[in-house]
Backbone bond lengths (Angstrom), bond angles and torsions (degrees), N, CA, C in turn:
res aa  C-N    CA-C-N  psi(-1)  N-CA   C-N-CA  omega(-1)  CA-C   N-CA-C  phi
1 X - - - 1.444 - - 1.524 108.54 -
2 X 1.495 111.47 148.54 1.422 87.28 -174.30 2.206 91.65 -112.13
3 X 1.029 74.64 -170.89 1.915 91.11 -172.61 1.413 103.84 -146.69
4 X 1.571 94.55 123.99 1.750 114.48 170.10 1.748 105.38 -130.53
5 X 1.283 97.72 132.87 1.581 112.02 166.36 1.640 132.31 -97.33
6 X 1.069 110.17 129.18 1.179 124.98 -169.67 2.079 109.15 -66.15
7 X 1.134 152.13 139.58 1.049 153.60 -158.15 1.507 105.72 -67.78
8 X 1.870 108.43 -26.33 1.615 100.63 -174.65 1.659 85.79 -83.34
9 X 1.010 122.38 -69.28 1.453 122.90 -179.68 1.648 106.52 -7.12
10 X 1.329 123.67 -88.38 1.661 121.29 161.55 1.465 117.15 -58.31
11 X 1.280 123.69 27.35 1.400 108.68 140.06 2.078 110.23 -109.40
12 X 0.823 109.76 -15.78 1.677 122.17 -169.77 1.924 87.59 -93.60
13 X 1.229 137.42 -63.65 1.338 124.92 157.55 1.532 126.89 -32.47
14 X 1.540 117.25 -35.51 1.612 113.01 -169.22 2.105 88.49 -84.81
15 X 1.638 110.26 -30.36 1.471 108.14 168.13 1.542 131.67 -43.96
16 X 1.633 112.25 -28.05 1.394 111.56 -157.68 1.527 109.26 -108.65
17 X 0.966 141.01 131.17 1.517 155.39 -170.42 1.689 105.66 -41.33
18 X 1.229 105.51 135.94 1.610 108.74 164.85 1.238 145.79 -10.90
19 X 1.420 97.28 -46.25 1.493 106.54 171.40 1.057 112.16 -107.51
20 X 1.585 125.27 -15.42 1.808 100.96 157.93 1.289 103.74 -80.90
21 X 1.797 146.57 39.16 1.310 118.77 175.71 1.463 74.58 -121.67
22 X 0.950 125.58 -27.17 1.392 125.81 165.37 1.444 133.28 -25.79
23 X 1.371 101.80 -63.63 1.641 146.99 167.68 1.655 93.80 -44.81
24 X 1.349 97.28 -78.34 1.532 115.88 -165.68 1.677 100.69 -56.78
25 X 0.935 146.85 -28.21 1.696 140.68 -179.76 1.335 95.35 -62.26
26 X 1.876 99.89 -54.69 1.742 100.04 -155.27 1.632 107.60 -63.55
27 X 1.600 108.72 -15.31 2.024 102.67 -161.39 1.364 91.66 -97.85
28 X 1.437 121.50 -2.81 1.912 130.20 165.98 1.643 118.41 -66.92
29 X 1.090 71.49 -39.10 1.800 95.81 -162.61 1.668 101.10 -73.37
30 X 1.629 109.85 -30.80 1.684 111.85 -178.32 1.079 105.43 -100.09
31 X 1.614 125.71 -36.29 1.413 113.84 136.16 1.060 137.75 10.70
32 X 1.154 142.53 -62.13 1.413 168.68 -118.76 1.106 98.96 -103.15
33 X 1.464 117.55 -62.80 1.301 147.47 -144.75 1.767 107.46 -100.25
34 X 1.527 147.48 77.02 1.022 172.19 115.67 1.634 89.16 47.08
35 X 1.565 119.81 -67.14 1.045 125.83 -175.73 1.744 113.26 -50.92
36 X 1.095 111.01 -26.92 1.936 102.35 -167.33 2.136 87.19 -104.11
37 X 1.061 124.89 15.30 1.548 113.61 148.16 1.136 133.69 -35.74
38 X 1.115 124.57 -43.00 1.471 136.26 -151.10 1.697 90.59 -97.92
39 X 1.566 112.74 -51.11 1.826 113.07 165.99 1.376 117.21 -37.61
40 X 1.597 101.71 -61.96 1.702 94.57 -175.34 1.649 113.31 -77.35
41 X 1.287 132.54 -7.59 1.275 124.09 166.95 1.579 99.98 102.45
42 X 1.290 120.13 12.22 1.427 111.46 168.90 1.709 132.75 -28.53
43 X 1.620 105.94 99.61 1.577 79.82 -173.20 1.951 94.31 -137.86
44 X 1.609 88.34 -177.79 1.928 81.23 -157.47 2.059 78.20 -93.97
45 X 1.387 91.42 146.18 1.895 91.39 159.75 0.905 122.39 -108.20
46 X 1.572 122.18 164.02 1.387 134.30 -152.11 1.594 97.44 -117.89
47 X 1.658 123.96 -175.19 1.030 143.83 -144.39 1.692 114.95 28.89
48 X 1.852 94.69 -128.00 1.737 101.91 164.05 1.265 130.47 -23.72
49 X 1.316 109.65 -45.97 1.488 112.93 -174.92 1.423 111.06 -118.35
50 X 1.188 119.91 63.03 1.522 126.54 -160.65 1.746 100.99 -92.69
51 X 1.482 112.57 -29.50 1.370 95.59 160.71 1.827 138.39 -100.84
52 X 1.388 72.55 40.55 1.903 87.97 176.33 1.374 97.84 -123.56
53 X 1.651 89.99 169.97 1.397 93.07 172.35 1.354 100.98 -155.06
54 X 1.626 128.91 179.80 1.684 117.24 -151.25 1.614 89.23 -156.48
55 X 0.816 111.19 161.70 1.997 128.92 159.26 1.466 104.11 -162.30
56 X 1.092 81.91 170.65 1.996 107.58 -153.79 1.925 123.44 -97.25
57 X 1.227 85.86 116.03 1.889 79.13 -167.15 1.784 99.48 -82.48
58 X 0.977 127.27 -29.01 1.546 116.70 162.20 1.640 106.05 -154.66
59 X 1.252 125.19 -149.77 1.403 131.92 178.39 1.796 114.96 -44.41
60 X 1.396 103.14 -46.99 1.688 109.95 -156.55 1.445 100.76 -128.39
61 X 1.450 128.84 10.93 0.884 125.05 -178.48 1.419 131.44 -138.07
62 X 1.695 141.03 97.76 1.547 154.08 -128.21 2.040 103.16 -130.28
63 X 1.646 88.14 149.21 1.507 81.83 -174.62 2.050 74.65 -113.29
64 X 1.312 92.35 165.26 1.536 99.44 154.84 1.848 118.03 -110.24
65 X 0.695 115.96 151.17 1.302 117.90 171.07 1.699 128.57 -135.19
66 X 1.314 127.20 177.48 1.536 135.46 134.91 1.091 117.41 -154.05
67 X 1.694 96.52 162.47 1.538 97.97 178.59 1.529 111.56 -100.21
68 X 0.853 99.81 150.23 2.013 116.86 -169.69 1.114 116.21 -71.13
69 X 1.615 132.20 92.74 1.439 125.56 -152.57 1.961 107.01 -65.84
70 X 1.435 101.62 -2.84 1.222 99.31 -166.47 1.691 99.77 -91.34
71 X 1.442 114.33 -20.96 1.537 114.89 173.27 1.259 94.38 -144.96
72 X 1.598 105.68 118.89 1.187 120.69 -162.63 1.831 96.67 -85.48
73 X 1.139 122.25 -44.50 1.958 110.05 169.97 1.345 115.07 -81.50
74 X 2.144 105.22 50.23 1.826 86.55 170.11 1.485 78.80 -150.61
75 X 1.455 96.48 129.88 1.990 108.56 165.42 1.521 109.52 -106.84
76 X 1.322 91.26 153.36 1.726 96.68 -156.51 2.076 82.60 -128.09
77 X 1.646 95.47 105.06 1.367 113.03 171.89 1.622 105.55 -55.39
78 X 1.722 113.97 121.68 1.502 84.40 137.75 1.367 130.19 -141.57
79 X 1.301 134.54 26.15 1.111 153.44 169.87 1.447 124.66 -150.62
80 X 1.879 106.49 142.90 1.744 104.78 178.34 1.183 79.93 -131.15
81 X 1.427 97.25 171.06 1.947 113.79 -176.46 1.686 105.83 148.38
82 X 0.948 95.55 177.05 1.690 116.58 174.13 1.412 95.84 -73.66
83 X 1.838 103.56 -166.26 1.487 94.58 -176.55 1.930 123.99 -77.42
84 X 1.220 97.04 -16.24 1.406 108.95 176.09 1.179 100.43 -30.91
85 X 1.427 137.72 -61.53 1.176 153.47 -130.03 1.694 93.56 -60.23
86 X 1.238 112.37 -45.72 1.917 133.09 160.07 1.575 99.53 -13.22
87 X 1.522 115.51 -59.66 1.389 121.58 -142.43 1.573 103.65 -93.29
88 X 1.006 110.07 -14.20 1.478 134.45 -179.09 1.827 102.66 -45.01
C-alpha cells in the first residue's frame, strides 16, 4: 500500500517529540501492510468524519486517514494527535 501525507499531517508530525515521531514511522511502516490492521486498530469513523478512518499509534495517540477513491491501495494521511484531532 502506498502512503501520502497531507502538509497539515507533516506539520502536527514536525510538532510531536522524537520518540513519538519515532513511534509514528514504525506504526507507518506496518501500516503499509493490510495484514497488521487489525494490530493498529484500524477502524472507519462515524458522524463528521464518516469518510475517514484512523488507527492508533499507542494509548493517546491516532493518525486520521483515507483512502483515495482514485487509487484504491493508497491512503492519504492527514492528521496525528490525541483525540482532539476528532474535533478538528
Amino acid at each position: 500500500m502506498r502512503v501520502s501525507f497531507s502538509p497539515t499531517f507533516i506539520r502536527m508530525y514536525k510538532a510531536l517529540s522524537s520518540a513519538q515521531q519515532e513511534e509514528l514511522i514504525d506504526k507507518v511502516d506496518l501500516f503499509n501492510d493490510p495484514v497488521n490492521h487489525k494490530v493498529l486498530k484500524v477502524h472507519k469513523l462515524t458522524g463528521r468524519l464518516n469518510d475517514r478512518y484512523s488507527f492508533s499509534i499507542n494509548y493517546k495517540t491516532r493518525v486520521v486517514f483515507m483512502f483515495l477513491p482514485s487509487k484504491p491501495r493508497e491512503a492519504f494521511l492527514l492528521a496525528v494527535g490525541d483525540h482532539d484531532i476528532y474535533d478538528r
